[in-house]
N, C-alpha and C positions, 0 to 999 in steps of 0.2 A: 690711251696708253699703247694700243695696240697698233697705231698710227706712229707714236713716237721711236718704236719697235723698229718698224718694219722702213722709218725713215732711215736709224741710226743703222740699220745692216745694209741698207743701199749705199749710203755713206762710207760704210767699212769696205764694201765690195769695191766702188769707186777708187778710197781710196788706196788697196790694195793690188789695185794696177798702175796708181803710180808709186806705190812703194818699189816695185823692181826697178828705180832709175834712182840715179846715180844721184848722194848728197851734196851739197852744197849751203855755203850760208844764201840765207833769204834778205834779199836787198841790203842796205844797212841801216834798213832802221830795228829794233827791237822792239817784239809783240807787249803790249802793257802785260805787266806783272797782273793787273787786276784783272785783265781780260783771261788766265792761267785758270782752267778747272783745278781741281784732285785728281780728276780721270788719271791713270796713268796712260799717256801717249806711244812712250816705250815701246810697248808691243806692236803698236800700229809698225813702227820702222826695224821690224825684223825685218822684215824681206830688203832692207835697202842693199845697195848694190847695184851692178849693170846686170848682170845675168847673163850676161850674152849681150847685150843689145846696144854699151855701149857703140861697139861699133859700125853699130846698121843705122846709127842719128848721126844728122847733124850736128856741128856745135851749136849754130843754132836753137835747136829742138833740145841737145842736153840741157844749155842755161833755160831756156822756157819750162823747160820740166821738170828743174829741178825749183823754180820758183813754185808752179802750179802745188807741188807735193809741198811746200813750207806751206801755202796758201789755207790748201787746204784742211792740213793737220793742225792748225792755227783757227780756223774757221769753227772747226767740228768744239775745239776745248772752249769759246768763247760762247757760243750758242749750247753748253750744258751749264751757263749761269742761270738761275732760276730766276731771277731778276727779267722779266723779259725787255725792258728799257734797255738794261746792260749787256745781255744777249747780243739786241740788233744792233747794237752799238758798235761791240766787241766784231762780232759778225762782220759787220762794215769795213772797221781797222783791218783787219785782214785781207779781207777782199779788196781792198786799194792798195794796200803793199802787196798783193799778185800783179794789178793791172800796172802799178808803179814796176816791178821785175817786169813783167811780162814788153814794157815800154823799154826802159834801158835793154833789154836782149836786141828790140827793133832796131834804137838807135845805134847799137854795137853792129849788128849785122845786115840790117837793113839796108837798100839801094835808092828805094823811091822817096824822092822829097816828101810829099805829100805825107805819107804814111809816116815817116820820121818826125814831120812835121806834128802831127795828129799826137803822137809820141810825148813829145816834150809838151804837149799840150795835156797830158792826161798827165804825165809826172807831177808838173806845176800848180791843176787844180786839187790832185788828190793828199799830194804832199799837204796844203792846206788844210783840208777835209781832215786830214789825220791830226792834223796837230792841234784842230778844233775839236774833233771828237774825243782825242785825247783829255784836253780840257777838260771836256763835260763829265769825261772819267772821274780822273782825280776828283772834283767837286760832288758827283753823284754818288756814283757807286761805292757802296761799302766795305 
């Protein structure tokens, strides 16, 4: 317990440094309703806003950061399902619709083939990944 503690306030700390950057929607696809705790999240995104800092980012670094902050306030409500099958599941869903945002910011602002490349190659197998997992959602989880 004391472990689970001391993960979720590192987790809170983390993700309260990216609560000071600016909101935005998270890719287009929408987090499963099943993967949703009770937590209330709400309070995690008091602090949103630029604070200042919009204007010390790139756009660049705004869209990546505003993905990373969906990611991870998505990540946190999915891993307190007690299910741990559905957790790492959920878990998962989330973290491929980061690396999914985090790939379209590349492709948007990115120069180098390769890396663009790499890009559309991570959109195309996670989008998959998601909509398998998804699956496995609907079918398992209760």
């Amino acid at each position: 317990m004391k472990t689970l503690v001391k993960n979720s306030l590192a987790a809170i700390g983390a993700l309260s440094m990216l609560a000071i950057m600016p909101t935005a929607s998270f890719a287009e696809m929408a987090y499963p309703d099943k993967c949703k705790s009770e937590m209330d999240m709400s309070k995690m995104d008091m602090m949103s806003g630029d604070m200042g800092m919009g204007d010390m980012m790139t756009d660049y670094q705004k869209e990546s950061m505003e993905g990373m902050k969906s990611m991870h306030m998505n990540m946190m409500q999915g891993m307190m399902k007690k299910d741990a099958d559905v957790a790492f599941v959920c878990g998962m869903i989330a973290h491929h619709m980061g690396a999914i945002s985090m790939s379209k910011a590349e492709l948007k602002f990115g120069d180098n083939e390769e890396a663009k490349s790499n890009a559309q190659k991570i959109i195309d197998a996670q989008t998959k990944e998601i909509a398998e997992m998804t699956e496995w959602l609907n079918k398992e989880a209760k």
